[in-house]
N, C-alpha and C positions, 0 to 999 in steps of 0.2 A: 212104381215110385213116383211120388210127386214133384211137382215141377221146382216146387224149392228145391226140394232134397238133391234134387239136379243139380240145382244149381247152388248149392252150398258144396256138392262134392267137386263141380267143375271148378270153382273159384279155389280151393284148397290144392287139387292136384294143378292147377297153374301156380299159384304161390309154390309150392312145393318144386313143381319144375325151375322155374325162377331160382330158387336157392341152392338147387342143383345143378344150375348150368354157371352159378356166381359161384359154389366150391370148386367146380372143374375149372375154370378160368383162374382162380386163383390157386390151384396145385399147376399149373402148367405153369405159370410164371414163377412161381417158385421154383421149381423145377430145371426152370432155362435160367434163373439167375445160380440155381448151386450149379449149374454145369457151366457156364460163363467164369466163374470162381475157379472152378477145377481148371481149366484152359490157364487159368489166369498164371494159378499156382505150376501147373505144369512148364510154364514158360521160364518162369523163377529159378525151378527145381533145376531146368535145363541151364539157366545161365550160370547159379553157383556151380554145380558141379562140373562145367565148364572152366570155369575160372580156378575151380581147385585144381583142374586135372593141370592145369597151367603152370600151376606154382608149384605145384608137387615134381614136374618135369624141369623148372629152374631152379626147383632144391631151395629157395628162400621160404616156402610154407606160409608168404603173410595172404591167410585168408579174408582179412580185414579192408581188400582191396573191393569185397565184393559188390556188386550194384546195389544201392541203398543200405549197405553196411554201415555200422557207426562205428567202427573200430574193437568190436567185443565179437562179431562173426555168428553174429542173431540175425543177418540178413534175410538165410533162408527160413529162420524158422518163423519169424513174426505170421509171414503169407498161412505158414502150415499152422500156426494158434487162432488165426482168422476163421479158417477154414472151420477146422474142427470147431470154432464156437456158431457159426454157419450148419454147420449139416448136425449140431444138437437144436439149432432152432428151425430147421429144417425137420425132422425130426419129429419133436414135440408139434410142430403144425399141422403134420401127416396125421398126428394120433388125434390131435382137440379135427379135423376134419372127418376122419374116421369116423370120429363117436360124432360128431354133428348131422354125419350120413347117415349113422346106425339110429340116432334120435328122429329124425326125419320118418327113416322106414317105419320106425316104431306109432310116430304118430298118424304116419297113413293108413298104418294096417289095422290100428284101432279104430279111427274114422269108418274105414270101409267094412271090419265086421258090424259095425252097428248100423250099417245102412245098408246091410245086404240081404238083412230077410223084412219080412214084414209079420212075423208071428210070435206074437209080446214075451211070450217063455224062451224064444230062442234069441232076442234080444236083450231079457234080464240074464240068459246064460254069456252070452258078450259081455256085459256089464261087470258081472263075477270073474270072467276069463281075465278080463285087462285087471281086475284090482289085484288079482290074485298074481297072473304071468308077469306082468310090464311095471306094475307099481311095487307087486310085493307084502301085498295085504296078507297077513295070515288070520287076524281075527277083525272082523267088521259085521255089518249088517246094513242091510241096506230094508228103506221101509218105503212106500208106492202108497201115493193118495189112492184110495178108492174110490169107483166109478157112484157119483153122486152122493158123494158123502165126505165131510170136512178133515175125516183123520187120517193119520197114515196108518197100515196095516202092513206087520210083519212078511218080506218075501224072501229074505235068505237071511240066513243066522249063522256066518262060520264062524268056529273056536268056542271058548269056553269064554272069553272075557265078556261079550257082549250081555247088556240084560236080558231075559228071558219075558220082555214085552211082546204080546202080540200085535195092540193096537195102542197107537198115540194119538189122542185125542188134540194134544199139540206137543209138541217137541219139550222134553223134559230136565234134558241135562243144561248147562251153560254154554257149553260151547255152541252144539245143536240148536239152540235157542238163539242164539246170537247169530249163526252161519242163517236162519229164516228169515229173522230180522234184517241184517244186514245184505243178506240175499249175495254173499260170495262165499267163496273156501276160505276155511279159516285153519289155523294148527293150533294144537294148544302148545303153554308155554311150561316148563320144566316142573314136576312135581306137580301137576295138575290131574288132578283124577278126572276118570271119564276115556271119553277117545281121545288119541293123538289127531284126528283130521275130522273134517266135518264138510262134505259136500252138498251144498241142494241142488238139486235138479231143477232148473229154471229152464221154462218154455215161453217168449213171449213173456219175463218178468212176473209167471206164474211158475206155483213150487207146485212139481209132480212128484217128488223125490226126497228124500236122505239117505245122503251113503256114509257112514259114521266107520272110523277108521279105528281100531283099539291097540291093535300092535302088529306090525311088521314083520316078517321071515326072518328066522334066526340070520341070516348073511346078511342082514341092510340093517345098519348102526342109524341111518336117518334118511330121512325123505330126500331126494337130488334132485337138482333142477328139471329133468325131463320127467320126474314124478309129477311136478308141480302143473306142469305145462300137460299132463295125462289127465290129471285133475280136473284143470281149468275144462278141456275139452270134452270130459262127463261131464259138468255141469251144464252143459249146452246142449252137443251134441247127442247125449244120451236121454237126453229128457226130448229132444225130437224124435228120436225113434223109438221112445217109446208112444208118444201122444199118434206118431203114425201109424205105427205096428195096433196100438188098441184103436185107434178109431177104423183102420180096415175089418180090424177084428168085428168090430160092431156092424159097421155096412156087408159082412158078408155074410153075418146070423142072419142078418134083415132080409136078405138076400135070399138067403137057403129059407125063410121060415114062407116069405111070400113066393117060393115055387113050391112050399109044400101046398098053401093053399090052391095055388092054380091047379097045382095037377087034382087033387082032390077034386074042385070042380069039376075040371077036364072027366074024369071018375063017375062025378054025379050028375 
């Protein structure tokens, strides 16, 4: 693994820890403030039914005496409407942290399969795995500059929507044409023929790549924000590992072709 690649995966899994140790700190104080509340309410709970047991014992019944009562004997319940709108946004904060922690794993562990091998089919099989597992692609195609040559050349073709192109001499539909041009992810907009997404592969501001999106899994009505953000991270990330995965690929033919000459000498 090369010394970037080090050090793009070391700086992501510090980022990464960093927002992990900023969600722990903020469920914990969440945490001690609903239990702080509960004490609070407990103390309440204890003083009205105190005060009721009191007046029920000198048979006058006026509950309306109780500590911060306004004379309608809502004393105790205000604390208990507090509460319960407390442990619903208590709550909701568990769940948007949940899925914050679940988006996190999710974009580590796509990070880490694309930097774990170094052998280009098992890297465009990573490529495929995330569009398919994490984003939800059912029909796409993804097409790969070829080595010393200006077009892209068909590498995976799933579903039935995609064209049945093998090689693009340049990017032919609008969207695709536009996502090269402008050199980021693009979606398209409603009633738009063609793909729904269009990623390049940028390495270095250079396009090794199109990942063209056509339609999604029957269960995903539209793209969601940790789609976008899987996106963003093929368009980067995936086009280094591939430029690394093929250029080992190259040094190690080179490799294996000058011991075949040696030994042959050695031979001769």
């Amino acid at each position: 693994m090369s010394e970037a690649r080090v050090t793009n995966l070391e700086a992501l899994v510090r980022e990464l820890s960093q927002k992990s140790r900023a969600l722990s700190t903020d469920l914990a104080e969440q945490s001690e403030r609903l239990a702080r509340r509960a004490r609070e309410l407990e103390q309440d709970l204890d003083a009205a039914q105190t005060l009721l047991s009191r007046e029920a014992a000198s048979g006058n019944g006026h509950a309306d005496a109780a500590p911060g009562g306004n004379g309608n004997g809502n004393g105790a319940s205000r604390p208990a409407a507090d509460l319960e709108r407390e442990n619903r946004d208590f709550a909701r904060r568990c769940v948007q942290l949940e899925e914050h922690s679940a988006n996190l794993a999710n974009l580590y562990a796509a990070t880490y399969q694309l930097h774990a091998t170094l052998d280009p089919d098992a890297v465009v099989g990573c490529i495929v795995e995330i569009t398919v597992n994490l984003i939800g692609g059912a029909e796409f195609a993804l097409y790969l500059l070829e080595d010393g040559k200006s077009d892209f050349a068909l590498r995976v073709r799933e579903g039935e929507l995609p064209p049945e192109i093998t090689h693009l001499p340049e990017p032919v539909y609008p969207l695709e044409q536009a996502a090269v041009v402008e050199k980021r992810t693009l979606f398209a907009v409603e009633e738009q023929e063609g793909p729904i997404c269009c990623v390049p592969l940028l390495h270095e501001d250079r396009l090794i790549g199109l990942l063209s999106i056509y339609a999604l899994l029957s269960h995903k009505a539209a793209f969601t924000p940790l789609d976008r953000e899987l996106l963003e991270l093929l368009s980067g990330q995936a086009a280094v590992a591939l430029v690394s995965s093929q250029s080992f690929a190259s040094i190690d033919r080179k490799l294996k072709t000058v011991q075949r000459v040696m030994d042959f000498i050695k031979k001769g």
